[in-house]
TORKOL-4160 file (C-alpha; in steps of 0.2 Angstrom, whole numbers, padded with zeros to 4 digits, m for minus):
53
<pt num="1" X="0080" Y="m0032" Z="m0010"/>
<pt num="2" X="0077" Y="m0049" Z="m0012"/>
<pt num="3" X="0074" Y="m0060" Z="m0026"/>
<pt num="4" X="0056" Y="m0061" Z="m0023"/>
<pt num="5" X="0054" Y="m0045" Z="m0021"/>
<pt num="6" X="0061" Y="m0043" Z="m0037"/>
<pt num="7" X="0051" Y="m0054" Z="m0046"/>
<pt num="8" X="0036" Y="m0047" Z="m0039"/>
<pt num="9" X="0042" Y="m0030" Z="m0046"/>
<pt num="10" X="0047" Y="m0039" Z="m0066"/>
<pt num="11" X="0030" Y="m0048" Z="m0065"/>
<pt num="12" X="0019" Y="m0031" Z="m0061"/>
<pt num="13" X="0027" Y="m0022" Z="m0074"/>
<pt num="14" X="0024" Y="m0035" Z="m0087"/>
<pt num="15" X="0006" Y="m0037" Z="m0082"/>
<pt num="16" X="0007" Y="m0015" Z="m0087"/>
<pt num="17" X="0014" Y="m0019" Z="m0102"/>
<pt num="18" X="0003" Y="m0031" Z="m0108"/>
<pt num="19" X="m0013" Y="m0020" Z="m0102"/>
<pt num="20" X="m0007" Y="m0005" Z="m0112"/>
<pt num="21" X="m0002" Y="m0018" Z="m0126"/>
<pt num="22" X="m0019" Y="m0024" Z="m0129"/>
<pt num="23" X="m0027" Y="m0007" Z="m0128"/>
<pt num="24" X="m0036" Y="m0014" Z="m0110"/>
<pt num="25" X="m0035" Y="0004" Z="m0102"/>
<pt num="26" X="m0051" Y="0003" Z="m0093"/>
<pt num="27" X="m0043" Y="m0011" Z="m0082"/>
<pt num="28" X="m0027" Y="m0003" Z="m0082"/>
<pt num="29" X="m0036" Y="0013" Z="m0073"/>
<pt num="30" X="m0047" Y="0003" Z="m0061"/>
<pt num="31" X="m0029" Y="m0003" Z="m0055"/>
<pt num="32" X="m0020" Y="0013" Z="m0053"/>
<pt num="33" X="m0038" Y="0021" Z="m0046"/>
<pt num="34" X="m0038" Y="0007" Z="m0032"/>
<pt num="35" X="m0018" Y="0009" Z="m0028"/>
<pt num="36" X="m0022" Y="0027" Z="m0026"/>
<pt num="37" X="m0036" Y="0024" Z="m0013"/>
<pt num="38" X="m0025" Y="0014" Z="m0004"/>
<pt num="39" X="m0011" Y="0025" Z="m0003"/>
<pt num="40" X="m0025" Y="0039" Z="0002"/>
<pt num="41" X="m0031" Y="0025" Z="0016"/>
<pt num="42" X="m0014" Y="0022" Z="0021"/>
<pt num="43" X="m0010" Y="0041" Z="0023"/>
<pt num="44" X="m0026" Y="0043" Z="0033"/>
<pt num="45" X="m0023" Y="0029" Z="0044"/>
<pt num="46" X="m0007" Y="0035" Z="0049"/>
<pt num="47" X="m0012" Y="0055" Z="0050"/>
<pt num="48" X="m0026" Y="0047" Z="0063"/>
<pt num="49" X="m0012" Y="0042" Z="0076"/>
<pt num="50" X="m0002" Y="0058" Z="0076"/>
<pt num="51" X="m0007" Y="0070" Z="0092"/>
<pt num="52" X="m0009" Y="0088" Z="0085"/>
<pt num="53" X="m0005" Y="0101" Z="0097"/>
């Protein structure tokens, strides 16, 4: 993985910890609910291309 990559990943979750810190749960749900409907999208995009027989 790549030092970007990396620091991506170290930056997200110090932006977690600082939600949960402050007690900012609403925002911290918002985010999670709106990963989750992109990973459902995702899913449902690539579920589309497959030929069922």
């Amino acid at each position: 993985m790549s030092n970007e990559a990396d620091h991506f990943y170290h930056r997200q979750d110090l932006d977690v910890q600082v939600l949960i810190a402050e007690n900012r749960g609403d925002e911290l749900t918002d985010i999670l609910v709106e990963a989750l409907y992109d990973a459902f999208r995702i899913l449902r995009d690539e579920a589309e291309g497959e030929t069922l027989h």
